[in-house]
N, C-alpha and C positions, 0 to 999 in steps of 0.2 A: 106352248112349247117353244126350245129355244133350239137352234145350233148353235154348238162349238166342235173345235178343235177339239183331239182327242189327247188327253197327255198319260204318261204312265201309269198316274193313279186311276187308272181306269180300268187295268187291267182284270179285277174281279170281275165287273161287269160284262166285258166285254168276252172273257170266257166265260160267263153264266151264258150269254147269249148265244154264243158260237157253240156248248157244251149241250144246249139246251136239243133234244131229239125233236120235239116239233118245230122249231127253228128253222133244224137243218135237214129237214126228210126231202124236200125239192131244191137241195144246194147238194151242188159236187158229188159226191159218194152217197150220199142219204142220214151219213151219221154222222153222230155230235163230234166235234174238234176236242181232243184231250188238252186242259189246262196249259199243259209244257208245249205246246203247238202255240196258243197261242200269247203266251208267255215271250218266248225264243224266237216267234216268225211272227204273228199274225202282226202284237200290235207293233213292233219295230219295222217293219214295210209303212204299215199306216202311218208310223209319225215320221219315218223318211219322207213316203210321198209331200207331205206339206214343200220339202226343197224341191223334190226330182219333176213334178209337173206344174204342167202351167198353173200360175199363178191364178186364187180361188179353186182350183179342182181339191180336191181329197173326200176324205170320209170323213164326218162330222156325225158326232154324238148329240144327238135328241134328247135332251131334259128338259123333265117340264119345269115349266116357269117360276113356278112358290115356290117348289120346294127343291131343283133342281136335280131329283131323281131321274137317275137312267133310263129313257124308257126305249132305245136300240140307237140306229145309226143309220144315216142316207149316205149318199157319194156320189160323186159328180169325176169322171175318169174319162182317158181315152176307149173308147169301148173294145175292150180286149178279150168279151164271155165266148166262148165258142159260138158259131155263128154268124158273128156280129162283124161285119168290116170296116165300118166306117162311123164318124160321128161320136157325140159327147152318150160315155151311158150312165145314166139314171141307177142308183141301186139302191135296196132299202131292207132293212130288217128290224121287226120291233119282237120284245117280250111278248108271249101270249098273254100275258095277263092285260097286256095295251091291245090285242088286236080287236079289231069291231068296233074304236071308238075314236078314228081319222087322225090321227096321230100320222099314219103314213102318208094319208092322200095329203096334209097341211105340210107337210114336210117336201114332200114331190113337190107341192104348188111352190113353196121359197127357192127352191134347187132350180127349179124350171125359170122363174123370175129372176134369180140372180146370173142363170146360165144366159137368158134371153138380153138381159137390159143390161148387165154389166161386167159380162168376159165376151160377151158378144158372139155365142156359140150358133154356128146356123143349123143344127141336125143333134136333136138329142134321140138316144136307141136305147131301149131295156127287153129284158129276156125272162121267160120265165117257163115252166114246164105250163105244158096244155092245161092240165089237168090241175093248177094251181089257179083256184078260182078268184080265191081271195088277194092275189097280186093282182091276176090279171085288173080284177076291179077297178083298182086304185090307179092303175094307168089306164084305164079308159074314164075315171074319175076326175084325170089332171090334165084329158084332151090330147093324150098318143092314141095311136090310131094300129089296131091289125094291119100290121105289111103282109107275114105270111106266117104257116106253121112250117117245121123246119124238121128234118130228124139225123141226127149225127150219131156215132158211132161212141158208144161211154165205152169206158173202162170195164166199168160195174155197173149191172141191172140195178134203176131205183123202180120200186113199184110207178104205173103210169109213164114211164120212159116209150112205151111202144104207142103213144098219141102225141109224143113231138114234142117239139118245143117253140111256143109261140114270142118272135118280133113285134115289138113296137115302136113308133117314131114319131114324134113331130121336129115340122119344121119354124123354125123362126119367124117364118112370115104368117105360119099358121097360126101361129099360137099369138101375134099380134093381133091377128083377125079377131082369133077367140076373144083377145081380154080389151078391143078398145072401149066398153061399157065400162072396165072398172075402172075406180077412181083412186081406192090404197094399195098399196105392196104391202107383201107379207116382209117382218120380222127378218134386216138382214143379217148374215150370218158373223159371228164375231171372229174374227182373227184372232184373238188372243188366247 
């Protein structure tokens, strides 16, 4: 798997992804983003942010390697999720037909190493519903750590909203701890 930069010709994919109901059952509302959502807002936010934040943050699209097929999208932001006050956050979404086969955790580990070794972020944070096991995994996969579970006030009931929402974090110096046994970095992420 590669990151890139997301560019306009993306936009089917990226509303297959966002349209998709298992996607989006533990994001925002519970249900899939209509086409013209993310058509008109979603991806023009995304390819602003490449100007509006620090330099290396955005959302990069995941394709694999041979054949450069969509397989979702990481991002590396100020952490702006509800609950979240401080620090670089972590976020990730792939296709179900990718999930269960590390695509997300490979992708976190590059974001996490690009964050750590070369924007020089000291506190990365991601969020996810309690009850989302299969995130939660992947960030205790990539060595964030349970800070707390959390429970905020939605808009809208998603099923599993009344067990919280669980924080994660590492820091900088943690995650040097963790990785000085290895010896390669993952795959950095392309600019263009």
């Amino acid at each position: 798997m590669h990151l890139r930069r997301f560019t306009e010709a993306d936009v089917d994919d990226l509303a297959a992804l966002h349209g998709h109901p298992d996607v989006m059952r533990h994001i925002d509302n519970g249900r899939p983003v209509p086409q013209a959502v993310v058509t008109r807002q979603q991806l023009p936010r995304i390819l602003r942010e490449y100007d509006e934040l620090p330099s290396g943050h955005g959302c990069f699209v995941a394709a694999e390697k041979s054949s450069g097929k969509f397989l979702g999208w990481l991002s590396l932001r100020p952490a702006a999720s509800i609950g979240l006050n401080s620090g670089t956050e972590l976020g990730y979404r792939m296709l179900p037909s990718v999930w269960g086969l590390g695509y997300a955790t490979e992708g976190a580990r590059a974001l996490l190493h690009h964050a750590f070794t070369e924007l020089q972020v000291d506190l990365i944070v991601a969020t996810t519903m309690t009850v989302n096991t299969p995130s939660r995994r992947v960030m205790e996969k990539v060595g964030l750590s349970l800070i707390r579970t959390f429970f905020e006030e939605w808009p809208e009931y998603i099923e599993g909203a009344e067990h919280g929402d669980a924080e994660y974090a590492i820091t900088r110096e943690t995650w040097a701890q963790q990785h000085d046994h290895q010896q390669s970095s993952p795959e950095p992420i392309h600019r263009s």
